[in-house]
Biopython code that builds the backbone (N, CA, C, O; Angstrom):
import numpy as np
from Bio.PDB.StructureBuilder import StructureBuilder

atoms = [
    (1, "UNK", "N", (-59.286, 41.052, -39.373)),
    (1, "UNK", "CA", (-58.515, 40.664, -40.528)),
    (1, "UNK", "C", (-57.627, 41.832, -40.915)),
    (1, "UNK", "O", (-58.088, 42.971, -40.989)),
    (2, "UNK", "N", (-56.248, 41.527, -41.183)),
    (2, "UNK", "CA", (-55.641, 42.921, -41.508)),
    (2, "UNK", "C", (-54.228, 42.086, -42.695)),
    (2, "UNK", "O", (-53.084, 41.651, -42.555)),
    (3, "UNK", "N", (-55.173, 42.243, -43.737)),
    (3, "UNK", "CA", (-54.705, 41.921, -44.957)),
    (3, "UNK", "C", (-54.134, 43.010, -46.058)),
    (3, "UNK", "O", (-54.188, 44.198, -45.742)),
    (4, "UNK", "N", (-53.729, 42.735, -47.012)),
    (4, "UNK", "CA", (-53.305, 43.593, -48.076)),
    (4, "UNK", "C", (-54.858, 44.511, -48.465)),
    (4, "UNK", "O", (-54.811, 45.730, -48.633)),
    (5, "UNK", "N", (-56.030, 43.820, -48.560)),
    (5, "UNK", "CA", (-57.036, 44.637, -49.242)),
    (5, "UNK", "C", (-57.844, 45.486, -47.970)),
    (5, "UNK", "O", (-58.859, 46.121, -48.255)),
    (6, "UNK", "N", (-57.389, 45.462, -46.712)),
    (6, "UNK", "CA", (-57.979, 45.742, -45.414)),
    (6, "UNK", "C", (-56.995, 47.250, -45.050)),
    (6, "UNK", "O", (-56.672, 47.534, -43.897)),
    (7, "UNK", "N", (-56.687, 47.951, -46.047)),
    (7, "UNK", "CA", (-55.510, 49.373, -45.905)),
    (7, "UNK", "C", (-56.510, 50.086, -45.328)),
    (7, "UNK", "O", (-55.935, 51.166, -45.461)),
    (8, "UNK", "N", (-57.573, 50.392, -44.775)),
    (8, "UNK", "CA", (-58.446, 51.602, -44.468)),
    (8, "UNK", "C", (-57.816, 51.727, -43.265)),
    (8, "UNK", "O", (-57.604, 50.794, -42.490)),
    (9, "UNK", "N", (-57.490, 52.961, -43.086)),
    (9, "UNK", "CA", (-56.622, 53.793, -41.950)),
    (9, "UNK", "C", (-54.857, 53.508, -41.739)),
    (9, "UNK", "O", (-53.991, 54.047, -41.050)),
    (10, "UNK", "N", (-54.870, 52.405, -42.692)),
    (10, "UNK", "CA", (-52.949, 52.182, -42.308)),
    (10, "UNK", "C", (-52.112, 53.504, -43.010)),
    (10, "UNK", "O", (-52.293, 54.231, -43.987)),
    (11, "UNK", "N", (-51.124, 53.380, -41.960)),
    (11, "UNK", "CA", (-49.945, 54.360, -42.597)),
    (11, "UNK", "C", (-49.587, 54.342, -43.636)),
    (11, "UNK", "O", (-50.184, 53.469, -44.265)),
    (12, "UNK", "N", (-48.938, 54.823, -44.169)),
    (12, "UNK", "CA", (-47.529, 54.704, -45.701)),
    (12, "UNK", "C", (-47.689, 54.442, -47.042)),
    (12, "UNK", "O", (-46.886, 54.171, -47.934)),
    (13, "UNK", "N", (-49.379, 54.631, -46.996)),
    (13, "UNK", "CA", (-49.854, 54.242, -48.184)),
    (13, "UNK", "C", (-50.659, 55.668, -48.895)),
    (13, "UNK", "O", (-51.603, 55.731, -49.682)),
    (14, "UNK", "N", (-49.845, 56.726, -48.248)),
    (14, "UNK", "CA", (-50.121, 57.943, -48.965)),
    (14, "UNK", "C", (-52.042, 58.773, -48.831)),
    (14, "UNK", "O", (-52.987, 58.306, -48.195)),
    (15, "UNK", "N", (-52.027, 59.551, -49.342)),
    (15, "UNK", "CA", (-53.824, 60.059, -49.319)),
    (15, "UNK", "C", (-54.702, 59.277, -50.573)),
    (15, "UNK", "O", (-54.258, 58.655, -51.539)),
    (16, "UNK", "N", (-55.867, 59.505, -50.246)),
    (16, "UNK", "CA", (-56.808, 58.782, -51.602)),
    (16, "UNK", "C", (-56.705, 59.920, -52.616)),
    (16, "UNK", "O", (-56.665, 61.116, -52.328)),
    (17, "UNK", "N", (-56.678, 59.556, -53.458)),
    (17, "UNK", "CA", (-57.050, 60.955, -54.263)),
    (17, "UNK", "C", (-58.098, 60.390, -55.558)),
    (17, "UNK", "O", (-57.610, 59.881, -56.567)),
    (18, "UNK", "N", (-59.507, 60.547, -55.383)),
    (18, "UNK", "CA", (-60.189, 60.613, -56.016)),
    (18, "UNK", "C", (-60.164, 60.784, -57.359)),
    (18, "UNK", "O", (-59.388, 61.729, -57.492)),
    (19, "UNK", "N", (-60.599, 60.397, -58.648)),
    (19, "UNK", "CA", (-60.330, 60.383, -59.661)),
    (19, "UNK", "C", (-61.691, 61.753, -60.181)),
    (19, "UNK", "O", (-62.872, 61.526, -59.915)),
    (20, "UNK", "N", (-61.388, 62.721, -60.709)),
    (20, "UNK", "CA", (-62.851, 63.313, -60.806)),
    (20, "UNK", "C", (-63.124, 62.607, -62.431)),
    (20, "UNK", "O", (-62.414, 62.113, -63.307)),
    (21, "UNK", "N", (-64.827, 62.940, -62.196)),
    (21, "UNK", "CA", (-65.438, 62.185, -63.078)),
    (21, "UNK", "C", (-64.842, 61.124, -63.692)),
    (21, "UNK", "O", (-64.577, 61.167, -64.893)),
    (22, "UNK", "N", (-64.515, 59.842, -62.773)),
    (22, "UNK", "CA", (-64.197, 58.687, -62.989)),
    (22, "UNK", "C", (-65.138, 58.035, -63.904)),
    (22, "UNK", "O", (-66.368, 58.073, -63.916)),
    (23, "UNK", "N", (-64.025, 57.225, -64.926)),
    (23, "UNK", "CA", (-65.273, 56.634, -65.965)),
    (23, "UNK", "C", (-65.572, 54.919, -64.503)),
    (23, "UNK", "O", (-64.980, 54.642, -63.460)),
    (24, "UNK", "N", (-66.846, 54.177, -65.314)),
    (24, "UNK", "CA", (-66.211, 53.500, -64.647)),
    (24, "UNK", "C", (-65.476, 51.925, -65.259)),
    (24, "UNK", "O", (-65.510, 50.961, -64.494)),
    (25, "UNK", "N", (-64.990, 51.805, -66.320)),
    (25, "UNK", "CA", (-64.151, 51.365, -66.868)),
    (25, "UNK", "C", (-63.210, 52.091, -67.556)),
    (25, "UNK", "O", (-63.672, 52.959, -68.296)),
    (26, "UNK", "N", (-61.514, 51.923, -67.497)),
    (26, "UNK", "CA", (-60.596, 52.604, -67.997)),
    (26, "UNK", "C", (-60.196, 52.141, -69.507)),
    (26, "UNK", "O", (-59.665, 52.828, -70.379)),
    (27, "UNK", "N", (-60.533, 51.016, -69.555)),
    (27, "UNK", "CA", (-60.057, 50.191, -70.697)),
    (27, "UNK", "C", (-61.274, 49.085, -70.809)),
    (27, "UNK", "O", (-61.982, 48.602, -69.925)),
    (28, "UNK", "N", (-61.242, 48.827, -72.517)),
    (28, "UNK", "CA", (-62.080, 47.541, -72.628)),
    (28, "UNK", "C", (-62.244, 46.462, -71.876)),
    (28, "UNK", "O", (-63.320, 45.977, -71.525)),
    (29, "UNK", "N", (-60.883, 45.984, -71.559)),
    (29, "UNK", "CA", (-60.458, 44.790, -70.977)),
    (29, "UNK", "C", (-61.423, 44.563, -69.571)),
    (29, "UNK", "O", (-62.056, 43.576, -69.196)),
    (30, "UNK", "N", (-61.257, 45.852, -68.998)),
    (30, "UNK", "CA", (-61.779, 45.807, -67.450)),
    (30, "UNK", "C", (-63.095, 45.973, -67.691)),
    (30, "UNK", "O", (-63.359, 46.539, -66.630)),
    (31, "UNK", "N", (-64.313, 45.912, -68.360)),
    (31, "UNK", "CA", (-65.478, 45.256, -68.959)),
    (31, "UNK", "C", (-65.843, 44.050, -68.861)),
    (31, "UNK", "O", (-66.739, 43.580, -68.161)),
    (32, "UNK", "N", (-64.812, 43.302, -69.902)),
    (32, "UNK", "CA", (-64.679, 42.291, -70.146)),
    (32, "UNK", "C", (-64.103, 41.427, -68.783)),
    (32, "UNK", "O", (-64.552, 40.310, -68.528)),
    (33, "UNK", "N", (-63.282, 41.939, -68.124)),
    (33, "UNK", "CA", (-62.697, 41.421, -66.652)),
    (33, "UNK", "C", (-64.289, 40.987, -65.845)),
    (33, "UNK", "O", (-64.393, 39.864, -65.351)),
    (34, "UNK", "N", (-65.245, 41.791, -65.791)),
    (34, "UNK", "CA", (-66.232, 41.884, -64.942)),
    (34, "UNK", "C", (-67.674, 40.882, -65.637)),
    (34, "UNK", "O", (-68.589, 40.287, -65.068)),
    (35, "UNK", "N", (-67.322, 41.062, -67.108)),
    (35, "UNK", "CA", (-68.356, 40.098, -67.318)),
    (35, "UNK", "C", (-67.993, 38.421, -67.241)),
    (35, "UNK", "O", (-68.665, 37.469, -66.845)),
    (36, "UNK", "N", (-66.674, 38.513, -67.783)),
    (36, "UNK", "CA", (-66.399, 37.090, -67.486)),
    (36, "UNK", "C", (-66.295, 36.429, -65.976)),
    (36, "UNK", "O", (-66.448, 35.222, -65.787)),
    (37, "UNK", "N", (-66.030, 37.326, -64.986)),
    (37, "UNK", "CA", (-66.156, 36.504, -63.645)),
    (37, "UNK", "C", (-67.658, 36.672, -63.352)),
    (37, "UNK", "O", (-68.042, 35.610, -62.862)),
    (38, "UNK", "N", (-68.693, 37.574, -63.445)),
    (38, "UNK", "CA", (-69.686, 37.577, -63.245)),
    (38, "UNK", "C", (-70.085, 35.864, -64.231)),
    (38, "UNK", "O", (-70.132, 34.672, -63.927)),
    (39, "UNK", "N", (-70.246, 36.497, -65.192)),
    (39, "UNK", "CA", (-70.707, 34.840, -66.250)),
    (39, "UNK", "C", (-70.056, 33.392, -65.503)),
    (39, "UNK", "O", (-70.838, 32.443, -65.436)),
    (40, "UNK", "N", (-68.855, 33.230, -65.023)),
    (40, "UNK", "CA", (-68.097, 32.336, -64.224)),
    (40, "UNK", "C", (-68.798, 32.087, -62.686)),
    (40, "UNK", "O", (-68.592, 31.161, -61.902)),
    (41, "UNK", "N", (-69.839, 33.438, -62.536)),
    (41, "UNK", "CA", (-69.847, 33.181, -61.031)),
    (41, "UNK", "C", (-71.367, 32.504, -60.801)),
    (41, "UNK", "O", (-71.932, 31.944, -59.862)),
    (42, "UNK", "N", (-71.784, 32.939, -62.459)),
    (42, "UNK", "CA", (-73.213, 32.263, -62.434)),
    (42, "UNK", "C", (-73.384, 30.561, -63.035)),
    (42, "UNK", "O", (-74.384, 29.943, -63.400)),
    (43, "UNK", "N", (-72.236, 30.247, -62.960)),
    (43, "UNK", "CA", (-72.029, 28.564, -63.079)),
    (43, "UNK", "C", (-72.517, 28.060, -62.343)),
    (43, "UNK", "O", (-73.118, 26.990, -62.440)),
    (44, "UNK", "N", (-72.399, 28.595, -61.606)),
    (44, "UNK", "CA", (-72.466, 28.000, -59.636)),
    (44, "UNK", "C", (-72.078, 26.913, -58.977)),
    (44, "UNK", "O", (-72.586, 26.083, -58.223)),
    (45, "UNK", "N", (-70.654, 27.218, -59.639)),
    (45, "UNK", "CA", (-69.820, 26.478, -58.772)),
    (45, "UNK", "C", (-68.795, 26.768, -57.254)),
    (45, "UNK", "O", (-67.990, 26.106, -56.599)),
    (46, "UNK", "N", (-69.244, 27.817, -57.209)),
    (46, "UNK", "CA", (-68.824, 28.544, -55.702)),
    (46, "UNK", "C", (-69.859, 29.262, -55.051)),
    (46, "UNK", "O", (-70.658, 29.755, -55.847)),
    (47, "UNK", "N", (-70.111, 29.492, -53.770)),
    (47, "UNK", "CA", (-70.804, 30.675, -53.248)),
    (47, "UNK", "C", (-70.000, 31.696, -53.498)),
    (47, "UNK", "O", (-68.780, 31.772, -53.642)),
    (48, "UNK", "N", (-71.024, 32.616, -53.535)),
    (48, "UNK", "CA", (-70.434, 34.172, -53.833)),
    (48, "UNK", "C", (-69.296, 34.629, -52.725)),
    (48, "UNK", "O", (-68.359, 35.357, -53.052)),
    (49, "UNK", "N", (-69.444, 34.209, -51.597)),
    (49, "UNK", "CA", (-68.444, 34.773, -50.361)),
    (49, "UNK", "C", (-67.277, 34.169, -50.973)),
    (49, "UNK", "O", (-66.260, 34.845, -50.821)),
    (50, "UNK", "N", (-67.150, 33.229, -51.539)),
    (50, "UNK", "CA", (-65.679, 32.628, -52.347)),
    (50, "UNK", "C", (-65.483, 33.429, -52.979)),
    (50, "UNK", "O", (-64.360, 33.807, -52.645)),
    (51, "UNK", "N", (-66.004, 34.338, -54.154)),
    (51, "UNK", "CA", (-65.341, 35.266, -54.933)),
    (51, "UNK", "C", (-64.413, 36.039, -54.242)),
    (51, "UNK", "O", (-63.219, 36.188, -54.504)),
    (52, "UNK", "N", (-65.231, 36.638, -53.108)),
    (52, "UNK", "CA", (-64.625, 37.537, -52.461)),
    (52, "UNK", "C", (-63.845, 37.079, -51.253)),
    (52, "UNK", "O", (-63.634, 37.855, -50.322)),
    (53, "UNK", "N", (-63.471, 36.000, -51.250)),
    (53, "UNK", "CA", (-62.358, 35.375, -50.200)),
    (53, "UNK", "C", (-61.116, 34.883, -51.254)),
    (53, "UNK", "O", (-59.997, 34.935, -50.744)),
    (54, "UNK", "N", (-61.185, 34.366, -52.797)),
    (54, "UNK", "CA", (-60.151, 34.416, -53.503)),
    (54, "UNK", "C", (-59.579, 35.433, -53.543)),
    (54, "UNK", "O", (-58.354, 35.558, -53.544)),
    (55, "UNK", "N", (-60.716, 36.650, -53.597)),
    (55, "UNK", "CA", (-59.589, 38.331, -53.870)),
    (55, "UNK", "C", (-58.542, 38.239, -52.847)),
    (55, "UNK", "O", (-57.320, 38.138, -52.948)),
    (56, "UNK", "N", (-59.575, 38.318, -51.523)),
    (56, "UNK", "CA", (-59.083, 38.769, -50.104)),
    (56, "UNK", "C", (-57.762, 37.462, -50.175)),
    (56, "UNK", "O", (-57.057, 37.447, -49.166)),
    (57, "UNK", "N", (-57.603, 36.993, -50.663)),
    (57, "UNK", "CA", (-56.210, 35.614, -50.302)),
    (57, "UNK", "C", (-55.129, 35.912, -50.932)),
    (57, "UNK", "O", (-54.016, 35.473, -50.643)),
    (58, "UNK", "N", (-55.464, 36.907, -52.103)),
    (58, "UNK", "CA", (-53.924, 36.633, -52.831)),
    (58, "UNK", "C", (-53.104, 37.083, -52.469)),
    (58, "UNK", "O", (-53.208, 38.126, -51.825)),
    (59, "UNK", "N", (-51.929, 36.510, -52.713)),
    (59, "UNK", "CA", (-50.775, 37.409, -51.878)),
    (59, "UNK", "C", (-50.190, 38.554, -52.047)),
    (59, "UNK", "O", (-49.717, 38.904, -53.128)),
    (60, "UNK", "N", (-50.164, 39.389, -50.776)),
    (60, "UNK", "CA", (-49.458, 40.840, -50.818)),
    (60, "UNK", "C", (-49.222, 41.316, -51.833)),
    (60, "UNK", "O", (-49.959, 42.173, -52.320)),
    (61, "UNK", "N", (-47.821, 40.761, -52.585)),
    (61, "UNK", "CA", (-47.161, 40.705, -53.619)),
    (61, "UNK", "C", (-47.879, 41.401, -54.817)),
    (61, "UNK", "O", (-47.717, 42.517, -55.311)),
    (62, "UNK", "N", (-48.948, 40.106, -55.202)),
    (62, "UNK", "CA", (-50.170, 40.311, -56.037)),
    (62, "UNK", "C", (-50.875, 41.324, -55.942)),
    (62, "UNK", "O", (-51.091, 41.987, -56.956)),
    (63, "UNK", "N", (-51.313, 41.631, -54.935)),
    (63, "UNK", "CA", (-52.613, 42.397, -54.556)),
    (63, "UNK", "C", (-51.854, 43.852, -54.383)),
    (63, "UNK", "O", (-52.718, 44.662, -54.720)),
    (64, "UNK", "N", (-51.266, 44.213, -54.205)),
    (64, "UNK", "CA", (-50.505, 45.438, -54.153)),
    (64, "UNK", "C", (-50.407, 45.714, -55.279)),
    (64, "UNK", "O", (-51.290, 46.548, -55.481)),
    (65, "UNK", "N", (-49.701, 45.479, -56.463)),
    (65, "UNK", "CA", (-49.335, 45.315, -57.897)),
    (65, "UNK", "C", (-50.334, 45.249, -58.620)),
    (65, "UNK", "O", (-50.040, 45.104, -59.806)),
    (66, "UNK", "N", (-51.414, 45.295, -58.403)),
    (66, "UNK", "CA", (-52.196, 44.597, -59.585)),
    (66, "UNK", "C", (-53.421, 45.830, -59.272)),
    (66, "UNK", "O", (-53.456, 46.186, -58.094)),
    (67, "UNK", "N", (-54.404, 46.496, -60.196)),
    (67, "UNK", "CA", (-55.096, 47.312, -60.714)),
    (67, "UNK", "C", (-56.348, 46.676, -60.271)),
    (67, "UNK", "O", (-56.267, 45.505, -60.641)),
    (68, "UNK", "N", (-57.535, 46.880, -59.624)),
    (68, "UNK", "CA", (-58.465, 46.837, -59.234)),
    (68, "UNK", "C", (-59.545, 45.604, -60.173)),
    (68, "UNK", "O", (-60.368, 44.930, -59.554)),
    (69, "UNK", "N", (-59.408, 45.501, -61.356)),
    (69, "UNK", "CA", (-59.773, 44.206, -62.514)),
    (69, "UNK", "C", (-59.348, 43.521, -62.608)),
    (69, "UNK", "O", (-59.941, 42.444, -62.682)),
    (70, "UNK", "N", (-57.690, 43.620, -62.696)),
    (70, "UNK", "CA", (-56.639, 42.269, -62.185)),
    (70, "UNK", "C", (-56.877, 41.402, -61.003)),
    (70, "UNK", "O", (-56.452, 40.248, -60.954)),
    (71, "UNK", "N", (-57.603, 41.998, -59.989)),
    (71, "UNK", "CA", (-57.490, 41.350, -58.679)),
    (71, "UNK", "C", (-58.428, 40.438, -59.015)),
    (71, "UNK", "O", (-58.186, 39.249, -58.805)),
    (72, "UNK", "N", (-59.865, 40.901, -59.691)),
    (72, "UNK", "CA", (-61.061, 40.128, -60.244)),
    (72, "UNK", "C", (-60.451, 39.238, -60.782)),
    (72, "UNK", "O", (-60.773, 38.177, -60.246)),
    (73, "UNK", "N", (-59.241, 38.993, -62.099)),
    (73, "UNK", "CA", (-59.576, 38.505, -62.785)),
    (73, "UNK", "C", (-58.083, 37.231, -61.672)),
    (73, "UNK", "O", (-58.336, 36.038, -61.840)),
    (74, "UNK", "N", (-57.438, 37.364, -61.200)),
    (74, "UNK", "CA", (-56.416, 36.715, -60.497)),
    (74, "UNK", "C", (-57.241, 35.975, -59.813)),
    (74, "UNK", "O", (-57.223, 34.774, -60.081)),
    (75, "UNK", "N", (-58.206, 36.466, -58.731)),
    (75, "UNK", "CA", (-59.448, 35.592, -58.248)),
    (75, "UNK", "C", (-59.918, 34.711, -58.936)),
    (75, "UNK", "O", (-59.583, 33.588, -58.559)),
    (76, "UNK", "N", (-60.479, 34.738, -59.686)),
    (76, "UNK", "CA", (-61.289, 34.398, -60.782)),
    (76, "UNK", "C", (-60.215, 33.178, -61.576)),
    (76, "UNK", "O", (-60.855, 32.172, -61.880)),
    (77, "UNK", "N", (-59.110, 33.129, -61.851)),
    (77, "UNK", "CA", (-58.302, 32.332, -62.263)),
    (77, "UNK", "C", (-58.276, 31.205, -61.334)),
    (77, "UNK", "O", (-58.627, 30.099, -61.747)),
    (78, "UNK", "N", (-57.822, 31.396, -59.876)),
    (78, "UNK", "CA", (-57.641, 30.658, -58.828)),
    (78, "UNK", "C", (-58.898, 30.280, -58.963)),
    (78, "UNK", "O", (-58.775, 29.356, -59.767)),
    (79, "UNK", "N", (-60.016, 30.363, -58.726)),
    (79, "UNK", "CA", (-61.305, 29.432, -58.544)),
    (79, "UNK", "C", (-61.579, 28.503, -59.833)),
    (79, "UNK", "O", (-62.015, 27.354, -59.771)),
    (80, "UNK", "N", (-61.225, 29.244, -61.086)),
    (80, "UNK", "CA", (-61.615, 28.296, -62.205)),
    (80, "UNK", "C", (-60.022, 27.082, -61.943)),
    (80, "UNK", "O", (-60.074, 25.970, -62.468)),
    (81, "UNK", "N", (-59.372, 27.292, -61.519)),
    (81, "UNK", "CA", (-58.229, 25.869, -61.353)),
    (81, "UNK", "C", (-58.997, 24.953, -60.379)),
    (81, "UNK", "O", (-59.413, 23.832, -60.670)),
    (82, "UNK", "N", (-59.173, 25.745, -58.841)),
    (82, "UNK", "CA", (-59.135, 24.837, -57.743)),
    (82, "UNK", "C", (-60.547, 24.038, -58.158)),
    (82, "UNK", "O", (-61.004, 23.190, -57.391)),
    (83, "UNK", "N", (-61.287, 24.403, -59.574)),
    (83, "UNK", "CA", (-62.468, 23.644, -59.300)),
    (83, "UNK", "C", (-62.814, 22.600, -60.230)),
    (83, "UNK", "O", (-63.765, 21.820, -60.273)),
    (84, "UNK", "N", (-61.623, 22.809, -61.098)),
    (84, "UNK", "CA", (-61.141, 21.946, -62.384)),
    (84, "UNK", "C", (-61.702, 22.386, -63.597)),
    (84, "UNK", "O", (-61.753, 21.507, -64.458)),
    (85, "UNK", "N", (-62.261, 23.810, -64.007)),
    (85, "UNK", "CA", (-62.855, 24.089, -65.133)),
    (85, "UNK", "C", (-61.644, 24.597, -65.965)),
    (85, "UNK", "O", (-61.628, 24.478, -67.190)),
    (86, "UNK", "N", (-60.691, 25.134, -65.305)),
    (86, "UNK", "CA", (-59.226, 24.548, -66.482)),
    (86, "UNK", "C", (-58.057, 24.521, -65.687)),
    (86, "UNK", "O", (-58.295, 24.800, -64.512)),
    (87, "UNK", "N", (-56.753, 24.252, -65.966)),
    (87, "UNK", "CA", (-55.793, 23.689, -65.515)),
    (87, "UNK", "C", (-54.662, 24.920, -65.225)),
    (87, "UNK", "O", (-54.711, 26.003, -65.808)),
    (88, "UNK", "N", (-53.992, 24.685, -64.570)),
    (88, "UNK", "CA", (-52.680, 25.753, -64.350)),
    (88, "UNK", "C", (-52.014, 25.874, -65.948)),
    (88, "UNK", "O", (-51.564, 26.910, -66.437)),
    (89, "UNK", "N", (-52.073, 24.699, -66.530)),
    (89, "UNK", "CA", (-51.418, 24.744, -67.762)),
    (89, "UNK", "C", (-51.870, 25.549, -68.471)),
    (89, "UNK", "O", (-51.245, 26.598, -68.622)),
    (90, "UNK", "N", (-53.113, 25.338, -69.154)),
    (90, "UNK", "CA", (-54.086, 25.999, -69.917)),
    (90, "UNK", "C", (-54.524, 27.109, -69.720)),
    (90, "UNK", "O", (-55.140, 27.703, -70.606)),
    (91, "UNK", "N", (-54.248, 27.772, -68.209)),
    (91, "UNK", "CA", (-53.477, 29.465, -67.899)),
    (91, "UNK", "C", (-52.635, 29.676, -68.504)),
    (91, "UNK", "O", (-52.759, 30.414, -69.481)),
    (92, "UNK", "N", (-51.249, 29.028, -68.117)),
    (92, "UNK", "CA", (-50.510, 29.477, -68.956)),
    (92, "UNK", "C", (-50.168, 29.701, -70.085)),
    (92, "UNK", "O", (-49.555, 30.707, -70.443)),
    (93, "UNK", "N", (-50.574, 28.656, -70.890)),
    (93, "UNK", "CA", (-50.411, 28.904, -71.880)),
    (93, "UNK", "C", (-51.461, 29.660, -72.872)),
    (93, "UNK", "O", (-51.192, 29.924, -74.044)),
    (94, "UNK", "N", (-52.605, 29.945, -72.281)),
    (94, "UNK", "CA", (-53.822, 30.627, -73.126)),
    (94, "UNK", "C", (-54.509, 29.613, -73.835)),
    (94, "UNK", "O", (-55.246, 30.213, -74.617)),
    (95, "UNK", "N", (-54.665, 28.342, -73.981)),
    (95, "UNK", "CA", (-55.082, 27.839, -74.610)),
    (95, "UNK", "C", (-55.729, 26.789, -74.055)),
    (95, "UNK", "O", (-54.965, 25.933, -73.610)),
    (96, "UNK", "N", (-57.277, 26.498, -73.893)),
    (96, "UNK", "CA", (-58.122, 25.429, -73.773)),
    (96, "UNK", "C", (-57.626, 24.014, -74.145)),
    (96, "UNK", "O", (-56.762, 23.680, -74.956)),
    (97, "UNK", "N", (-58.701, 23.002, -73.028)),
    (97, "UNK", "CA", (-58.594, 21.833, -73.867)),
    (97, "UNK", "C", (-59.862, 21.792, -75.141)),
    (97, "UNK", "O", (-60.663, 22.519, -75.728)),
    (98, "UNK", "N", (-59.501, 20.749, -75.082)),
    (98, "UNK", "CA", (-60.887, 20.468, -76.574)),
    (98, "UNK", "C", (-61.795, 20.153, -76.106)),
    (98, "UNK", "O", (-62.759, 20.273, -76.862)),
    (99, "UNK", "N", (-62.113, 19.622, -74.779)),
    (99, "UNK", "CA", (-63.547, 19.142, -74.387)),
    (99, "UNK", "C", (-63.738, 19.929, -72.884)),
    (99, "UNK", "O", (-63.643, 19.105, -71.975)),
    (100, "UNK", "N", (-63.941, 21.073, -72.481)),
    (100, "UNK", "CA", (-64.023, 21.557, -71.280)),
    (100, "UNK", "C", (-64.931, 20.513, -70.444)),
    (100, "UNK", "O", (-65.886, 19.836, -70.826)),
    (101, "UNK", "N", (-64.440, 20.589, -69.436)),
    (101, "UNK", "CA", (-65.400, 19.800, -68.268)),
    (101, "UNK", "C", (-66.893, 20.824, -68.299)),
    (101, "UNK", "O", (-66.847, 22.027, -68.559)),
    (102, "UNK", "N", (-67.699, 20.351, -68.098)),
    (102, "UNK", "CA", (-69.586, 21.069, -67.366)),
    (102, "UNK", "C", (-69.492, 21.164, -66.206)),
    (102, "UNK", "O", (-69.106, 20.239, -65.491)),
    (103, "UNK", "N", (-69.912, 22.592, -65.686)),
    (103, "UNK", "CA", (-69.740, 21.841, -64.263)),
    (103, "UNK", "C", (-71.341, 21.321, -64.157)),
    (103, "UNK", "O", (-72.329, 21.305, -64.891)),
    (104, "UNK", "N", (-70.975, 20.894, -62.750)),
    (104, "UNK", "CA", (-72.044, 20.383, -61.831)),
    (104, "UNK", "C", (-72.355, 20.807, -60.776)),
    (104, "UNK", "O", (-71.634, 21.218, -59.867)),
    (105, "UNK", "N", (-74.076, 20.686, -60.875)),
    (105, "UNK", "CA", (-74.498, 21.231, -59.597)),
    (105, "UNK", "C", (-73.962, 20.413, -58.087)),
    (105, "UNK", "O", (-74.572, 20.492, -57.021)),
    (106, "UNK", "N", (-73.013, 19.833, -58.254)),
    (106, "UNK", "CA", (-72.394, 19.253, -56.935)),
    (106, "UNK", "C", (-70.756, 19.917, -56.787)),
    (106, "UNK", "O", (-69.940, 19.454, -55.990)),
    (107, "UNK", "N", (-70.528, 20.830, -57.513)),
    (107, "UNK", "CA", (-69.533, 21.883, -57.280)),
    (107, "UNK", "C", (-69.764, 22.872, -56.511)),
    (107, "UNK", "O", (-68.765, 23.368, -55.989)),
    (108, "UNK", "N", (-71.265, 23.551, -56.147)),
    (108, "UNK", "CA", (-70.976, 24.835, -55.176)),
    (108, "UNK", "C", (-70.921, 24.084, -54.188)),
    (108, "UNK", "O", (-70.706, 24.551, -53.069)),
]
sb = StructureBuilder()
sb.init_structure("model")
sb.init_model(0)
sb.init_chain("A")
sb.init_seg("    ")
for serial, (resi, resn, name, xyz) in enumerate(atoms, 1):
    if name == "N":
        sb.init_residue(resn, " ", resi, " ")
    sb.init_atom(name, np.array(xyz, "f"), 0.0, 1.0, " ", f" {name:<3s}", serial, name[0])
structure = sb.get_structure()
């Protein structure tokens, strides 16, 4: 596989440079990024290898651009659409319906 998140050993993407004494959240948000897909992942409406095949899918574009919690939470968007627990709309616009679907144990 030689994807956007598969850079180990490619050219042009500069040295690692370690963060010393890295916290390991930078901001609230990216907390909150990790509990809500964790809480989302214990619905169980996907196997876990799906979490980590939404990351691994997004495009270049995305995945280049986007901060290590973003990728979680971009994942994490794409699975709550493709599985109907909310709508492209209701992304966009931030705002729920009034009666969320349940899932079901015939979703994973």
């Amino acid at each position: 596989m030689n994807g956007p998140h598969d850079l180990g050993g490619q050219m042009g993407f500069g040295p690692v440079a370690p963060e010393q004494d890295e916290p390991q959240y930078h901001a609230a948000w990216e907390a909150r990024a990790m509990g809500v897909t964790l809480a989302c992942g214990a619905l169980g409406c996907w196997p876990l290898d799906e979490g980590r095949f939404a990351r691994e899918s997004l495009h270049p574009a995305i995945y280049y651009n986007a901060t290590y919690y973003e990728i979680w939470i971009r994942a994490l968007e794409s699975l709550l659409v493709k599985y109907g627990l909310v709508s492209a709309g209701e992304l966009a616009s931030g705002r729920g319906r009034s009666r969320p679907r349940a899932p079901s144990a015939t979703d994973a």
